[in-house]
C-alpha positions in Angstrom: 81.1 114.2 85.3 81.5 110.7 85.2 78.3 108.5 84.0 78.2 105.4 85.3 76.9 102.0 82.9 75.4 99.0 84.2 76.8 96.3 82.0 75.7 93.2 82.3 79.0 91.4 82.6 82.2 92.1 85.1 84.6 95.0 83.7 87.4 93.9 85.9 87.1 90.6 85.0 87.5 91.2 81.2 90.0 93.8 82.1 92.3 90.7 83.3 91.0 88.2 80.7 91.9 90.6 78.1 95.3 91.3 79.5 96.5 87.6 80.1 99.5 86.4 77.4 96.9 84.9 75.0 93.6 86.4 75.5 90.9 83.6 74.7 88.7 83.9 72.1 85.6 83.7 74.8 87.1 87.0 75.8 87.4 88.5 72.9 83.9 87.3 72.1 83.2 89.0 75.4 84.9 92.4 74.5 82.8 93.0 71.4 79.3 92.3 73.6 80.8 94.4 76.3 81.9 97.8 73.9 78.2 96.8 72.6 76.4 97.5 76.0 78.8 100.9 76.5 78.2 102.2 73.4 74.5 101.7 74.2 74.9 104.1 76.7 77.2 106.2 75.5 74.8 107.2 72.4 72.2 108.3 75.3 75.3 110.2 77.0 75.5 114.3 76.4 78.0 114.9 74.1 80.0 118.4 73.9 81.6 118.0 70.1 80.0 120.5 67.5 77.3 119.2 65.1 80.0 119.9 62.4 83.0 118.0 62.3 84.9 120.8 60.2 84.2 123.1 63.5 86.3 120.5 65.4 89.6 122.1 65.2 88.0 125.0 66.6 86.3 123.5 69.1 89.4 121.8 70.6 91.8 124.8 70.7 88.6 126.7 72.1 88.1 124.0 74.6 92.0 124.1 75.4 92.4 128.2 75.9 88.9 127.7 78.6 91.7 125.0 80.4 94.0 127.8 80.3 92.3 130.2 81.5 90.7 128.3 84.7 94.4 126.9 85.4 95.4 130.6 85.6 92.9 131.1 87.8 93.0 128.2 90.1 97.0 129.5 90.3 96.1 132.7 91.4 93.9 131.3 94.2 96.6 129.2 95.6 98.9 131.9 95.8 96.9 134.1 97.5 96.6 131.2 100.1 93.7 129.0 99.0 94.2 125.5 99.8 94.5 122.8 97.3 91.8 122.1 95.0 91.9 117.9 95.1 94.3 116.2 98.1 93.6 117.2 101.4 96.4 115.4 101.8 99.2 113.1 100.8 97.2 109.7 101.7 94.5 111.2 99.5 96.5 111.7 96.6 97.6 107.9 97.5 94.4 106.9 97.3 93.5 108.5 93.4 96.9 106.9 92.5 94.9 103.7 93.3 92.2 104.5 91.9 92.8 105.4 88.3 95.7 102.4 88.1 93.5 100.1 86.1 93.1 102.8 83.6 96.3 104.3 83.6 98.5 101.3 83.1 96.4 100.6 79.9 97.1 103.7 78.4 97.4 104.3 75.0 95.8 100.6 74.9 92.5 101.9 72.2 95.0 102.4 69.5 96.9 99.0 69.3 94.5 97.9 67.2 95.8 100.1 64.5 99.5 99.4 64.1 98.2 96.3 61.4 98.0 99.4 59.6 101.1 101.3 60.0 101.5 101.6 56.3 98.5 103.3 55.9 98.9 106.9 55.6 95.4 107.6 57.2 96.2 106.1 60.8 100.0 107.6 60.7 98.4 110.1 63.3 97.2 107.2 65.6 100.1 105.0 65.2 102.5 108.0 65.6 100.5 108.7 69.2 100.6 104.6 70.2 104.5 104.6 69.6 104.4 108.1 72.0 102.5 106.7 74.4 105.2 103.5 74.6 107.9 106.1 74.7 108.9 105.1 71.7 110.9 102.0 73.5 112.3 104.1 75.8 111.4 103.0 79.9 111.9 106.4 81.1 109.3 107.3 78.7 106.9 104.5 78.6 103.9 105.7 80.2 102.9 102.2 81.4 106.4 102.0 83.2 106.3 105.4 85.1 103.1 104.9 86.4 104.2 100.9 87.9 107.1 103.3 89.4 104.4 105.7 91.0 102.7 102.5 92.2 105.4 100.8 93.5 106.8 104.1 95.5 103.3 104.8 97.3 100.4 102.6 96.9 101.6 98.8 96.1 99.5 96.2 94.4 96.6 96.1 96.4 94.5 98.1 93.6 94.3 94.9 92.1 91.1 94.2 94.2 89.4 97.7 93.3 85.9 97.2 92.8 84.1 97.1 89.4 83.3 100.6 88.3 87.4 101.0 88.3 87.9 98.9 85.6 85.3 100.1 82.8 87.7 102.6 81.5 90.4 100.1 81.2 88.0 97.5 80.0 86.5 99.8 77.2 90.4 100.5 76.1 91.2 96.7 75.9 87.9 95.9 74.1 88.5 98.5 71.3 92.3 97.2 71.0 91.4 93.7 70.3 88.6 94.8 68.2 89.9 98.0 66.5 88.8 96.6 62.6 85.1 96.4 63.7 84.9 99.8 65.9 86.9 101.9 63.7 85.2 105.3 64.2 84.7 104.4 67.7 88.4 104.1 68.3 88.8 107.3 66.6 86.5 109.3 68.4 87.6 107.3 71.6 91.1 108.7 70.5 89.3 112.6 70.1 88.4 112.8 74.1 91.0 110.9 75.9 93.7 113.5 74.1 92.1 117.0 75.1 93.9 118.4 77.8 91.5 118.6 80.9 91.6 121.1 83.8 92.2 118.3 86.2 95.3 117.3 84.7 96.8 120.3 85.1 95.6 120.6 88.9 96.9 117.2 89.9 100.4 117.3 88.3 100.4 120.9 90.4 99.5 119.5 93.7 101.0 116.1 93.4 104.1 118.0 93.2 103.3 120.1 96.4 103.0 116.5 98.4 106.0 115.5 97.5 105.2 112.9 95.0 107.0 112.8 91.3 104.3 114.4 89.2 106.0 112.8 85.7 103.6 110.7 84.7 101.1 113.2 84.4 103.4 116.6 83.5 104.7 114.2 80.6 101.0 114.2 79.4 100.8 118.0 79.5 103.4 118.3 77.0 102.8 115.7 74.6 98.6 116.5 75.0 98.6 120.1 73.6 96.6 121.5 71.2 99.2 123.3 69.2 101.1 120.3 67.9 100.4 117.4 70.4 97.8 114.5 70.6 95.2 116.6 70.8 96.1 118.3 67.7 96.8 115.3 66.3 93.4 113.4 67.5 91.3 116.2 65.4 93.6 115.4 62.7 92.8 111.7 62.9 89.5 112.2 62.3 90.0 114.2 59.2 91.9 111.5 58.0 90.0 108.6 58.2 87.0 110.2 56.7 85.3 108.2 54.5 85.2 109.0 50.7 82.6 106.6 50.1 79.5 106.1 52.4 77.7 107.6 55.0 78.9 110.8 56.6 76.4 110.8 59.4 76.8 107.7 60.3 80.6 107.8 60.5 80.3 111.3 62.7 77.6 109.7 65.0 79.8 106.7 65.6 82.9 109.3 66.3 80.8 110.9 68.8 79.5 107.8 70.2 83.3 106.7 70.9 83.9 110.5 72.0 81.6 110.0 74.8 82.2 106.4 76.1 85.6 108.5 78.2 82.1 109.7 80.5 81.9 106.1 81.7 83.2 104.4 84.9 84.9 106.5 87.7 86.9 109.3 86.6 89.8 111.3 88.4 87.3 113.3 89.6 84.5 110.6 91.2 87.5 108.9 92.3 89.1 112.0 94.1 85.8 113.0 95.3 85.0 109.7 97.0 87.8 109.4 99.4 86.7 109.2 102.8 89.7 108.9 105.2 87.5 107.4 108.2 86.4 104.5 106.0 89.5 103.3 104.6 91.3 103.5 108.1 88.0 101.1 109.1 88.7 99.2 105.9 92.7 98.7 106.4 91.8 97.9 110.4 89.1 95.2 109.2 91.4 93.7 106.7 94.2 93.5 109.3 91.9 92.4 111.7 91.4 88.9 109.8 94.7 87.9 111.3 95.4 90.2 114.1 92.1 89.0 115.9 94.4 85.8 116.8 97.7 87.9 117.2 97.3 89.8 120.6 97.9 89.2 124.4 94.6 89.8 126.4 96.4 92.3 129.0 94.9 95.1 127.3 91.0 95.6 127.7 88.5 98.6 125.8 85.2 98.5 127.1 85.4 94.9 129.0 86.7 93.7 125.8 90.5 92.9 124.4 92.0 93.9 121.4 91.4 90.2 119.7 87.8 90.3 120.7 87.4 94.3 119.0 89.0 92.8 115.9 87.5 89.7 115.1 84.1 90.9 113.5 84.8 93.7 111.2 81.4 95.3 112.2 82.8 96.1 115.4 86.0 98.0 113.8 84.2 101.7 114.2 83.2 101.3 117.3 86.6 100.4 118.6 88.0 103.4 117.0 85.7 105.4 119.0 87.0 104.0 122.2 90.3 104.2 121.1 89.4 107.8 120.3 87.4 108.2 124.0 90.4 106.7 125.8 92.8 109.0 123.9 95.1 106.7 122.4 94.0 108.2 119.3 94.5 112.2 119.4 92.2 113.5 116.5 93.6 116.5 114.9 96.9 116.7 116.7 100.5 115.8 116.0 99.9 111.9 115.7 103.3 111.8 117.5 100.8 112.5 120.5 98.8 109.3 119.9 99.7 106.0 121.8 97.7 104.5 118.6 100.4 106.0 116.4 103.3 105.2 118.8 102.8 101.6 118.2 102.9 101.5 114.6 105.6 103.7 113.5 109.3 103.6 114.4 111.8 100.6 114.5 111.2 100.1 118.0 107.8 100.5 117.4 105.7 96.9 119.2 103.9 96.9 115.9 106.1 97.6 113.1 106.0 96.3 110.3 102.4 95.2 110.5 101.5 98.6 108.2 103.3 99.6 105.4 104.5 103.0 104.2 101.1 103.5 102.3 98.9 102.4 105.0 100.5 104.4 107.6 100.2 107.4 105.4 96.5 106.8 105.5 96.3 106.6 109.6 98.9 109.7 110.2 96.8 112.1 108.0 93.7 110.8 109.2 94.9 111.1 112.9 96.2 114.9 112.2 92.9 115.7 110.3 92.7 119.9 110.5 95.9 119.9 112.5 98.9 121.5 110.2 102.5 120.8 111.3 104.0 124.2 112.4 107.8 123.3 110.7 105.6 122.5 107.1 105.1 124.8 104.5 103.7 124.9 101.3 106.1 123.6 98.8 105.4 125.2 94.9 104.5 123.1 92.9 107.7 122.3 90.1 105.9 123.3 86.8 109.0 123.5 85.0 108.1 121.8 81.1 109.7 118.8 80.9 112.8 118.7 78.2 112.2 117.6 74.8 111.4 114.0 74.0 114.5 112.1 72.4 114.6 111.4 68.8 112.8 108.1 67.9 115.8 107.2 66.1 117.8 104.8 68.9 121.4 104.3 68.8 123.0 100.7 68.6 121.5 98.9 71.3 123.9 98.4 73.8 124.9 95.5 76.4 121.9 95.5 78.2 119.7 94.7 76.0 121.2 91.4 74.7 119.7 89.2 76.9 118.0 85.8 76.5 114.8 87.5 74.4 116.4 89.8 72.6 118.8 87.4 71.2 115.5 84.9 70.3 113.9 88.3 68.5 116.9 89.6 66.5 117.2 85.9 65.5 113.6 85.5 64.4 114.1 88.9 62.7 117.2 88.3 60.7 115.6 85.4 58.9 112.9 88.3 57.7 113.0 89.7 54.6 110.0 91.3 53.9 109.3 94.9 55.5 105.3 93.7 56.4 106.3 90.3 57.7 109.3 92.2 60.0 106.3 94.3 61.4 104.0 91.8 62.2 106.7 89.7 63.8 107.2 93.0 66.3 103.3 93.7 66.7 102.2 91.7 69.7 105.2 92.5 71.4 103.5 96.4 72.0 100.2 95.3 72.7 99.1 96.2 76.2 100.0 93.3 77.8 103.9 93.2 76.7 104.6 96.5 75.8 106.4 97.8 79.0 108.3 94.5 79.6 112.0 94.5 78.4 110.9 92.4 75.7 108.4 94.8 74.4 110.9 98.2 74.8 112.9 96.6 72.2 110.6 95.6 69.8 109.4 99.3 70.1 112.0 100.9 69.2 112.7 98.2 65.9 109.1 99.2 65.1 109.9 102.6 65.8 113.0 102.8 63.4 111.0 100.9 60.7 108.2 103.3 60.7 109.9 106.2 60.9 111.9 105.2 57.8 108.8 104.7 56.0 106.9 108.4 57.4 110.3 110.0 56.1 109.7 108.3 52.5 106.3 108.9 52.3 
């Protein structure tokens, strides 16, 4: 269940602050006030992590055979002809792929913070798990890079304008990077949730698969998340690590738990699947196309003793219109939308309004036209739940011809003149942070960082 805060101050606007080149110091003044207000309610938030922290290895590879278990289930449902859990269809899974983008191209973001300590043999865990989630330098690994691939093949850029509660899951991972010193057990505990391996994961990567959309991004999670000897292993771990010889134990667990439970805030992949309405967001696109379109059409055509520009030009009037289109039958409800004229004039070369709606969009109006109705040529595709093959050895070859361009030859320059192993490190540091890390610039310092630590874990 998703809780949802009521901070005083925009998430998506310190989402974007916090991800421009240079992040101002008002933002990062604003990030600390921010985690503030979330923790607030996180403390107040129920919290599922035993009362004692030696239980929590227990607890996590308890929590991960229940996963199990339902997944089984849910498996056995489908094949015995139950119909998918989550997506009614493809536009809906289209429309969670825009809904969790703020979070998901931030992932991994709550542990930059920590590479400053990359020497330090308590955060190797957490460092280990930041350099995984970059794919170690590698872009068909980079979690940031296959989910701007799953954007870019079939949603766009338009979940830029997302409202509010989209961004406090980003927000909250951005705040704790710049701010990782201050919120240490917070980031720790922050670490312990995001890295148990939820049922929902499981059923998406299934069913994304069935609509025809490369589930990678997500089965790449289900390997590297497990219990056994994944994140999730590793995030119990982490904790055991960092625990403090000196001070207050009670303190340090309640501010573990505390971070635990800000991943309750904001929309989750469930709220978000949950809230898709197809109706609206076909009275949404139509309004927002009707901004220009109201000026765009010859007056031949007439709905109710009033023409096409006159339907469009106040947005209010956007559902009616659909119910005279619907009335008239130009739009077919729950039928082959090959039937309806609506659908006839937006898809096709020839088509008198193509190009007006792209892939995405029309996605949304074909599956909201066809509703119940079920081609008779389609058929349930499996779901390809084949593991994924082992991830590539940190240690990178020579870097080859592609990589010497214009910044890599400015890095390897500033590099060579580096003696000193700390100063080589900190050189490389802000190009992973959030904001670089999935540029060409930031692969490469990756895997120098990678090669650097690894040499140093091997030693150690």
């Amino acid at each position: 269940m998703s809780i949802t805060a009521t901070p005083t101050r925009s998430a998506k606007a310190l989402y974007f602050a916090l991800l421009a080149c240079k992040p101002a110091e008002q933002a990062r003044n604003a990030a600390a006030s921010y985690l503030d207000e979330q923790l607030k309610t996180a403390a107040n938030s129920p919290c599922d992590l035993p009362d004692d922290p030696l239980q929590l290895a227990t607890w996590s590879s308890q929590q991960a055979a229940q996963v199990g278990h339902r997944y089984q289930a849910y498996l056995e449902s489908r094949q015995n002809g139950t119909a998918r859990r989550y997506f009614h269809n493809k536009a809906h899974a289209q429309y969670f792929l825009k809904g969790v983008a703020p979070t998901k191209l931030v992932d991994g973001a709550w542990l930059y913070g920590l590479l400053a300590h990359w020497n330090d043999a308590r955060f190797n865990t957490l460092v280990r798990t930041y350099l995984e989630e970059l794919g170690e330098g590698l872009a068909e690994q980079n979690h940031v890079v296959l989910y701007r691939q799953l954007l870019a093949n079939h949603v766009g850029e338009d979940w830029q304008a997302l409202d509010d509660p989209y961004f406090v899951q980003g927000a909250i991972q951005l705040a704790l990077a710049e701010h990782a010193e201050h919120y240490l057990p917070e980031v720790i505990g922050f670490n312990l949730g995001y890295e148990q391996m939820p049922l929902h994961l499981l059923i998406t990567t299934y069913e994304l698969a069935e609509l025809g959309i490369d589930p990678r991004y997500f089965s790449l999670h289900i390997t590297v998340d497990n219990a056994h000897n994944g994140h999730a292993r590793r995030a119990v771990q982490a904790v055991y690590d960092a625990w403090p010889h000196l001070g207050d134990d009670d303190t340090f667990y309640r501010r573990i738990r505390n971070g635990y439970c800000l991943n309750q805030l904001g929309a989750s992949t469930l709220s978000v699947i949950d809230e898709f309405d197809p109706r609206q967001e076909v009275i949404k696109l139509l309004q927002e196309k009707g901004a220009l379109g109201h000026l765009m059409h010859v007056n031949r055509c007439r709905f109710a003793e009033r023409t096409v520009n006159q339907w469009l030009a106040n947005p209010a009037d956007i559902p009616t219109f659909l119910a005279v289109l619907e009335q008239r039958g130009w739009i077919k409800r729950h039928q082959d939308p090959r039937q309806s004229h609506f659908w006839q004039l937006i898809e096709g070369e020839r088509a008198p309004m193509f190009g007006v709606f792209n892939a995405h969009e029309r996605q949304l109006i074909h599956d909201w036209i066809a509703g119940d109705w079920v081609s008779p040529a389609s058929s349930t595709r499996p779901a390809d739940t084949r593991c994924l093959p082992d991830r590539p050895s940190s240690s990178q070859p020579p870097l080859s011809g592609s990589d010497v361009d214009e910044e890599a030859r400015l890095l390897h320059q500033q590099l060579a003149g580096l003696t000193d192993r700390q100063a080589y490190m900190n050189r490389l540091i802000p190009l992973l942070s959030p904001r670089c890390q999935d540029s060409a610039a930031g692969l490469l310092a990756t895997r120098l960082f990678c090669q650097q630590f690894n040499r140093g874990s091997a030693h150690a």
